[in-house]
C-alpha angles and dihedrals in degrees: 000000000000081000102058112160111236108237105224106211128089124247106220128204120215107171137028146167136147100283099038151033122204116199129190104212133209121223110270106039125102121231093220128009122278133146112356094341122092105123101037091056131127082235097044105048088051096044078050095039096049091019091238122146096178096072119114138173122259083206149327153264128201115262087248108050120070135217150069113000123167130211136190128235104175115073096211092063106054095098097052089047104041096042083049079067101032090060089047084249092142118081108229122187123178140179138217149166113242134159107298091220138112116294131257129240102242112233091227133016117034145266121233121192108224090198103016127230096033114076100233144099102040143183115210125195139184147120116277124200130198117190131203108263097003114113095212130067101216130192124248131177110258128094122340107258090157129069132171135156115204134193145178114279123178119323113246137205127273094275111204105210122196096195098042085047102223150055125267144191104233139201133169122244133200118219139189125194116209095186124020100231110168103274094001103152088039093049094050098033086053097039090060089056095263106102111187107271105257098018111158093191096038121097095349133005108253111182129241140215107234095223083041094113090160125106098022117206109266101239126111139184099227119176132001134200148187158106113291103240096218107040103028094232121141108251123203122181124183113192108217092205111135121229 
């Protein structure tokens, strides 16, 4: 790309040492370079900013979802950190505003009450599919490979959204993904009848301007925990992205 849009947020680091960096992204930058974006890229701004070709991500978030990411800056360690992902060893929570409405019944994969008969919490489990050159994951019967339980966070506001072109009753959801299937939180939270609120892939693809930075979807990583795999501490990490 010689074109290439600035992306005008910060990414802020919150955390270093000589073996990791830990980021807090903004919505709209993507953790590695794909497509049109390589500069402004999550990977890219911190191998410019410590001159540091060796970092790497442990994993990843979606462009459009913001929160705690960690990288890792001594070559040695990769493998500790990104099997630590890889086996589901870390604790994420995230948090999002979706419809506050009743939910829908999925057309594949279940629904378990966790305390029955309330709603939620919920556990909520299917097989999610991404393919090659379609913008959307979709579900499909077949084993179980996504898991997330969800529960009630906070109630919000009535939000008016120009871009989402309507006006919606909003409340904030927590979310913990058991698995990291592409588009996992978007998939589940859509397929209950409560699709993220500006979400440009769920239900229906709405297309998007590249340099269009208005309207973010409203998911957040939002805190991320586990047991360093090198040194055995307890890490704790709290994005301070607003939804």
């Amino acid at each position: 790309m010689t074109d290439e849009p600035h992306i005008p947020f910060d990414l802020d680091v919150i955390y270093e040492d000589a073996g990791i960096i830990v980021v807090d992204k903004p919505h709209f930058l993507a953790t590695t370079p794909r497509g049109m974006w390589y500069r402004q890229t999550a990977l890219m701004r911190l191998r410019e900013a410590y001159g540091d070709d060796a970092i790497v991500p442990a994993h990843r978030l979606d462009r459009m979802t913001a929160g705690i990411v960690v990288f890792v800056r001594e070559p040695s360690l990769r493998g500790a950190y990104q099997m630590l992902f890889q086996e589901h060893r870390a604790l994420k929570t995230y948090e999002c505003l979706a419809p506050c409405a009743p939910i829908a019944r999925p057309r594949y994969g279940t629904i378990e009450r966790l305390e029955a008969p309330r709603v939620f919490p919920l556990r909520r489990r299917s097989r999610i599919v991404k393919e090659r050159g379609r913008l959307q994951a979709f579900e499909e019967p077949g084993a179980v490979n996504a898991q997330t339980v969800i529960t009630l966070g906070g109630r919000d506001a009535a939000h008016v959204c120009a871009a989402c072109a309507h006006d919606a009753a909003l409340r904030r959801y927590v979310l913990y993904p058991e698995t990291g299937k592409t588009h996992q939180l978007r998939v589940h939270m859509n397929a209950i009848g409560l699709p993220i609120h500006c979400d440009d892939f769920y239900p229906r693809v709405r297309p998007r301007d590249y340099d269009d930075f208005g309207a973010p979807l409203a998911l957040v990583a939002r805190q991320l925990a586990f047991d360093d795999p090198v040194t055995g501490e307890r890490r704790e990490f709290v994005s301070r992205m607003p939804l």
